[in-house]
C-alpha positions as CSV (number, residue, x, y, z in Angstrom):
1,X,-214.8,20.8,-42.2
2,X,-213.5,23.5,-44.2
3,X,-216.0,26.4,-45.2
4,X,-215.7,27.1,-49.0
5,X,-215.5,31.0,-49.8
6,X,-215.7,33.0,-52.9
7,X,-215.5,36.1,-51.5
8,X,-212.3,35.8,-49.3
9,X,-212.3,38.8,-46.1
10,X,-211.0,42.1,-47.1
11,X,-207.4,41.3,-47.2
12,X,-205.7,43.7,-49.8
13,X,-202.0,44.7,-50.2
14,X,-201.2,47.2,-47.9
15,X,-200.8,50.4,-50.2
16,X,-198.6,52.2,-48.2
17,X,-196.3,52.1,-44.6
18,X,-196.3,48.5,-44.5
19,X,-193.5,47.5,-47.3
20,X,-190.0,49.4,-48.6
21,X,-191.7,50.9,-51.9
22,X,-195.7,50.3,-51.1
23,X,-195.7,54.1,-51.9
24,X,-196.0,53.9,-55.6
25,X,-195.8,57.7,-55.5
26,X,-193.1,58.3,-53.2
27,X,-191.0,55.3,-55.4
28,X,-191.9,57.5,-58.7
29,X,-191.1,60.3,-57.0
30,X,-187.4,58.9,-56.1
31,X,-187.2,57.6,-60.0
32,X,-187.7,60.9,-61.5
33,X,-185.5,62.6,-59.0
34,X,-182.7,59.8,-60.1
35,X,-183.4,60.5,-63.7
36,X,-183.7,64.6,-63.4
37,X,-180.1,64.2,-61.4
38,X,-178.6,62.0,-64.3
39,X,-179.7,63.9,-67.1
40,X,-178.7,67.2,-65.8
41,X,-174.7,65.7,-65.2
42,X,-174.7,63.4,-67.7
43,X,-175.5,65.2,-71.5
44,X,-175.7,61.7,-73.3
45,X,-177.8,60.2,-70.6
46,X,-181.4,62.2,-72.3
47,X,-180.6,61.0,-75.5
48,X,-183.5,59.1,-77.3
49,X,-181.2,56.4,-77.9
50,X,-180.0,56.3,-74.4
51,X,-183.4,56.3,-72.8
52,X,-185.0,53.9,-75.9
53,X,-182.2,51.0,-74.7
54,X,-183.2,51.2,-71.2
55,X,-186.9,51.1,-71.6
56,X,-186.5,48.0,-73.9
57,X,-183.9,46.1,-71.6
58,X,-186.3,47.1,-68.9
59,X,-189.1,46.2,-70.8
60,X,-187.5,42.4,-71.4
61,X,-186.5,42.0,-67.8
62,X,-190.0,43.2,-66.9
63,X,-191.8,40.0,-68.5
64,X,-189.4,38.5,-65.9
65,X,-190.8,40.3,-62.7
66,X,-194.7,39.3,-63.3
67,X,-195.2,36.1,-62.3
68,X,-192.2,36.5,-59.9
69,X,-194.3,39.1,-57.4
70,X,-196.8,37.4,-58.0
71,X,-194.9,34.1,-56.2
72,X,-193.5,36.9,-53.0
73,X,-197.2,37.7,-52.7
74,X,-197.9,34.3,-51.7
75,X,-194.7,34.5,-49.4
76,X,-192.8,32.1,-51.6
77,X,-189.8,33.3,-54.0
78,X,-188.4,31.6,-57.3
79,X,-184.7,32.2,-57.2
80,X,-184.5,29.6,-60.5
81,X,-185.6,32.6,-62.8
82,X,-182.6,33.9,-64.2
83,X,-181.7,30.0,-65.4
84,X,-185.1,29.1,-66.8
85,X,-184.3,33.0,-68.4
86,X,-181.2,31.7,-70.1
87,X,-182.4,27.6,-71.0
88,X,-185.6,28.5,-72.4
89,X,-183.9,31.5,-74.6
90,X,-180.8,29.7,-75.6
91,X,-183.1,26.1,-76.2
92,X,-185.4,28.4,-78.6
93,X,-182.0,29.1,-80.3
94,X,-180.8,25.9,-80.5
95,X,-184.1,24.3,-82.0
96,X,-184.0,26.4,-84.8
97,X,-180.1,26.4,-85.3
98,X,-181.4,22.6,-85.7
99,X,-183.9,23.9,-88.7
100,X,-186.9,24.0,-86.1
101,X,-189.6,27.2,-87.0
102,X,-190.0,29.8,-84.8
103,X,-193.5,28.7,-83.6
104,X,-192.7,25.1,-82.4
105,X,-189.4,26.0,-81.4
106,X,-190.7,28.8,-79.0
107,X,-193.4,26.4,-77.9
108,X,-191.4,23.5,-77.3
109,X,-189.3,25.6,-74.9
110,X,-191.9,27.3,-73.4
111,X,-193.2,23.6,-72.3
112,X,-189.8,22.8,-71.0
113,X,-190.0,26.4,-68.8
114,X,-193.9,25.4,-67.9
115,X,-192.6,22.1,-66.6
116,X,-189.9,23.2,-64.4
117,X,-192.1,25.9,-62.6
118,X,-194.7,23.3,-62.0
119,X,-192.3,21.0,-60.6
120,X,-190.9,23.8,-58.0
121,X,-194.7,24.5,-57.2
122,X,-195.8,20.8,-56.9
123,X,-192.3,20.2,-54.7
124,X,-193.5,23.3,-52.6
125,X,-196.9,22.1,-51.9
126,X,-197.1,18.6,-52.1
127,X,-193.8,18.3,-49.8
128,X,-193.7,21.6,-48.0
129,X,-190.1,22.4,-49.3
130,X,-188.7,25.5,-48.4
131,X,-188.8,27.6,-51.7
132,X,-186.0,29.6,-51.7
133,X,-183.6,26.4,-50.8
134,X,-185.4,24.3,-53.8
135,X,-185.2,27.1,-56.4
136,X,-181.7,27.3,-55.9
137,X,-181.5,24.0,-56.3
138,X,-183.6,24.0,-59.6
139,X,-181.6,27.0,-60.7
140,X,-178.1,25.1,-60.7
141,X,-179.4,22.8,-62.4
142,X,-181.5,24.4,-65.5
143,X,-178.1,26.5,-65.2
144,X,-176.5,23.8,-66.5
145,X,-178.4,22.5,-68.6
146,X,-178.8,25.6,-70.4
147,X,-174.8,25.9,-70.7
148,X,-174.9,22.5,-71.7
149,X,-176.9,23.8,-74.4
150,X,-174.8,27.0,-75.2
151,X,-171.9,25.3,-75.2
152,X,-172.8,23.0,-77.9
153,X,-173.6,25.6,-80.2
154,X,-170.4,27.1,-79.4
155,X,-171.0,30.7,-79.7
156,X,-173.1,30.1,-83.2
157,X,-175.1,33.2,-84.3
158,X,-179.2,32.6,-84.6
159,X,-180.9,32.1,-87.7
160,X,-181.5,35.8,-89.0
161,X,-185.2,35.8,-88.6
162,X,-185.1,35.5,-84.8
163,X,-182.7,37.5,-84.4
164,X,-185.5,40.5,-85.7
165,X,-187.7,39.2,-83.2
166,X,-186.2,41.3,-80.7
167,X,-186.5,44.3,-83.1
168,X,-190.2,43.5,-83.7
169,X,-192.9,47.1,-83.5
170,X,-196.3,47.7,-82.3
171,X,-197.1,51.3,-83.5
172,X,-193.8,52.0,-84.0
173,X,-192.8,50.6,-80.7
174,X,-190.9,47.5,-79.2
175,X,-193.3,45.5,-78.9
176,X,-192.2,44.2,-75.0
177,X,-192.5,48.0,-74.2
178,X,-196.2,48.0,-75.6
179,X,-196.3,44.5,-73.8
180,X,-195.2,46.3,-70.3
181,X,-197.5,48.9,-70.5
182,X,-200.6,46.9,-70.9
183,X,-199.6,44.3,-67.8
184,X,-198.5,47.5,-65.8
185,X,-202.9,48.3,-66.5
186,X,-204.0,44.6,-66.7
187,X,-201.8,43.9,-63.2
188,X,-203.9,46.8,-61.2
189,X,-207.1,45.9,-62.7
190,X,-206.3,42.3,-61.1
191,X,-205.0,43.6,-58.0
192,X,-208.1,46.2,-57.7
193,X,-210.4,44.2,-59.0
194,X,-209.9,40.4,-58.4
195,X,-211.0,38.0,-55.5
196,X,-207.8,35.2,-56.8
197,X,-205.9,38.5,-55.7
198,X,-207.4,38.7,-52.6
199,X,-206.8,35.1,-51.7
200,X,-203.2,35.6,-52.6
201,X,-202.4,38.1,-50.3
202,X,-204.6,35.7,-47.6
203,X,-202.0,33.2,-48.3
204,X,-199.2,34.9,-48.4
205,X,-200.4,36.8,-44.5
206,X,-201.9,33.3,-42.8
207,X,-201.8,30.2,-45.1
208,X,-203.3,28.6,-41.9
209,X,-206.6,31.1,-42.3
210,X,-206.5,30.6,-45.6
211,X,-206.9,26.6,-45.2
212,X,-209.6,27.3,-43.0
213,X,-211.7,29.3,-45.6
214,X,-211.4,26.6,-47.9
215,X,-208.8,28.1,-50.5
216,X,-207.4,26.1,-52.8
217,X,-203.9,27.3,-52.3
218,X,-202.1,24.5,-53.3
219,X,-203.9,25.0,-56.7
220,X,-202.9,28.9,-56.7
221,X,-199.2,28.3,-55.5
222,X,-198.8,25.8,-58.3
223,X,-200.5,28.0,-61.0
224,X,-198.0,31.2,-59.6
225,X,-194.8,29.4,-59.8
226,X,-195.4,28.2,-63.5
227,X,-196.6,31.5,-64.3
228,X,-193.2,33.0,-62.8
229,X,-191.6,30.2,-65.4
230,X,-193.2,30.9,-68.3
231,X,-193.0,34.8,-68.4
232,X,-189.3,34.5,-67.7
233,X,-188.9,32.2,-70.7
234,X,-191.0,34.8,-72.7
235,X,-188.2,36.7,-71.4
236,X,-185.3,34.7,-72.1
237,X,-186.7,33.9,-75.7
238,X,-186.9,37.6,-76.8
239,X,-183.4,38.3,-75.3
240,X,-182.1,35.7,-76.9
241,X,-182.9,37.0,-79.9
242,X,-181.8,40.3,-78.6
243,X,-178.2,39.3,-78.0
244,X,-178.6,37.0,-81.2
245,X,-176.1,34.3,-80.1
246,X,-175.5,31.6,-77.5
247,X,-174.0,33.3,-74.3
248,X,-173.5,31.3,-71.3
249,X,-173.4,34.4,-69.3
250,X,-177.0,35.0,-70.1
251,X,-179.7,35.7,-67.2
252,X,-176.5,35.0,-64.8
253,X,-178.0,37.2,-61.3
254,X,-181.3,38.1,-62.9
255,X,-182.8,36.3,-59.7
256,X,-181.6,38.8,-57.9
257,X,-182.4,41.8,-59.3
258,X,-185.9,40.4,-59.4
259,X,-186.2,40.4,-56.1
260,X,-184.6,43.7,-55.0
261,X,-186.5,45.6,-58.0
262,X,-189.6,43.4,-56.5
263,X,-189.2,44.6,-52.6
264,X,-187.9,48.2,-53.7
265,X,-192.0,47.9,-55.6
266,X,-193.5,47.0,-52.4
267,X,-193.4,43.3,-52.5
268,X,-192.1,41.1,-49.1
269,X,-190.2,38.2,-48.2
270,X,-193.3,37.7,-46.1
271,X,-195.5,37.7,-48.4
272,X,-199.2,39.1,-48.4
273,X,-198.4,42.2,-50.5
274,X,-197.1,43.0,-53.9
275,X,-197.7,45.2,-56.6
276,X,-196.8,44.8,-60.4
277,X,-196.9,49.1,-60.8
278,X,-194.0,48.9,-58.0
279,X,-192.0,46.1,-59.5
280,X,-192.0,48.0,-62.9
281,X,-191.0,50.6,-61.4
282,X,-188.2,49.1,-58.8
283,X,-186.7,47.7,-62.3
284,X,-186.7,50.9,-64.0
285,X,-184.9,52.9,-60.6
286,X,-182.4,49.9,-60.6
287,X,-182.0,50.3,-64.9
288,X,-181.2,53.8,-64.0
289,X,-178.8,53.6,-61.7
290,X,-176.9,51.0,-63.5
291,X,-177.0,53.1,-66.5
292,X,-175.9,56.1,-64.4
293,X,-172.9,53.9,-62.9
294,X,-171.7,53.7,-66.6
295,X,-172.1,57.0,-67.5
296,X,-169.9,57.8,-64.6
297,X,-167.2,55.2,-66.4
298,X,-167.8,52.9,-63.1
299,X,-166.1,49.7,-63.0
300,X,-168.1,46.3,-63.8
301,X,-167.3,45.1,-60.6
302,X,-168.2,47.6,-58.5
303,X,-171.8,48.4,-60.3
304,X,-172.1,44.5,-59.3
305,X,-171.4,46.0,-55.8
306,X,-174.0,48.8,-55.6
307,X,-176.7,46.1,-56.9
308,X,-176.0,43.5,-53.9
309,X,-175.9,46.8,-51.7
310,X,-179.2,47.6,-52.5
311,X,-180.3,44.4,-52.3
312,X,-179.2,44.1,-49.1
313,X,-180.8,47.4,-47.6
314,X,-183.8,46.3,-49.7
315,X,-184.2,42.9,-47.4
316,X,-182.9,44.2,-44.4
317,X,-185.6,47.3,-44.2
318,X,-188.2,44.4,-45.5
319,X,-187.3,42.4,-42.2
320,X,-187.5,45.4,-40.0
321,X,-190.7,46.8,-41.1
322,X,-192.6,43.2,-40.6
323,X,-191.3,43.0,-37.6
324,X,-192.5,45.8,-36.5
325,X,-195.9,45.2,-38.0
326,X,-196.1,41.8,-35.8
């Protein structure tokens, strides 16, 4: 008999020497260094319309990251982001290309991101697949079918009135960087203050314990990975209208930045920590150095290089610090 809890044990995130960036200090501290180094060698790199374009395309990307750490908390990952990214921002486009308004267009694809994060968390709980092997499966295919659907609108700009969607102000601010800035605050009041919290980091540290105590985690792991879904179509629909046409290349290795700006934040491959403040952060070190690398007129293909590099360290310190913890 399972004993049904509400108040699971005192199983937090560990805030600091158990993860790659659980210091959120000592990762702002790095970010601030990278920026003081950059603006003082770099005299366009301080310009407001310099910093304005990364905070926005970090701001997008962000939406993006939330339910994702929210899936590594639970030791699970979601590698088919960057395709439900691209399908549900280019199908948004295509609907209303077809005459659809924005509303049910948005919706409609929004459904069609729902649906393919609850079938990644139903095949993950009701079959015990390996995530990371099934999202890559899931994102080859939405791949597809979202350049299926770029493809046959061959290029074609967006109707005009998406395309401002991206340009859209709260108080005189993009509206996803007002949107980042209150799930940055939402995200630690959850993490400080909620017991589902707490019983995703239970999962994510002994799913076995967590049976015992009566958690319903097939419930929560289902929930997470539609979640993850849903905010990267939010994503994908705003830049879509961002980019304002149908790109195939769109969302192409978002997956992976996810996850290295998510372990640089303090998240884990093996799950039972995360933290949203980290992940914003761990995007907006990685939008830095990227913007850095083309200040310094680095090639394309080798800032492609210094992303999978830091992915790399990223995992690699992740492995070794759990297994020392163990």
């Amino acid at each position: 008999m399972t004993q049904q809890i509400d108040d699971v044990p005192a199983v937090r995130p560990k805030p600091s020497g158990h993860g790659f960036g659980s210091n959120i200090w000592a990762l702002a501290l790095v970010t601030v260094a990278i920026f003081a180094f950059l603006a003082l060698t770099r005299p366009n790199f301080a310009s407001y319309q310099n910093l304005n374009s990364i905070v926005y395309g970090m701001s997008i990307n962000f939406l993006a990251i939330v339910g994702f750490t929210y899936v590594m908390v639970m030791r699970e990952i979601d590698l088919s982001v960057g395709s439900v990214f691209a399908f549900t921002g280019t199908l948004t486009g295509a609907l209303l290309t077809a005459g659809w308004d924005f509303w049910p267009a948005a919706a409609a694809a929004l459904a069609g991101a729902a649906a393919i994060g609850l079938v990644n968390g139903l095949l993950v709980v009701r079959f015990n697949i390996n995530s990371l092997m099934l999202t890559i499966g899931t994102m080859l295919l939405v791949r597809g079918l979202a350049n299926v659907l770029a493809n046959g609108l061959g290029g074609q700009t967006y109707p005009r009135a998406f395309r401002s969607l991206a340009r859209t102000d709260l108080f005189g601010v993009r509206v996803t960087i007002v949107a980042l800035v209150v799930l940055v605050v939402l995200g630690w009041v959850f993490q400080r203050r909620s017991a589902l919290f707490r019983k995703m980091c239970f999962i994510g540290e002994n799913v076995k314990s967590a049976t015992v105590h009566g958690i319903r985690i097939a419930r929560i792991k289902t929930l997470a990975f539609v979640a993850s879904a849903v905010m990267a179509g939010i994503a994908g629909i705003f830049t879509a209208s961002r980019i304002t046409h149908a790109d195939v290349r769109m969302g192409l290795g978002l997956e992976f930045v996810m996850v290295t700006a998510a372990i640089i934040g303090g998240a884990s491959l093996y799950g039972g920590k995360g933290d949203l403040r980290g992940s914003a952060l761990g995007l907006l070190l990685l939008a830095l150095v990227i913007n850095g690398m083309i200040m310094y007129d680095i090639e394309p293909v080798f800032q492609q290089f210094v992303v999978g590099a830091l992915l790399i360290v990223t995992v690699a310190f992740d492995t070794v610090l759990n297994r020392r913890g163990t």
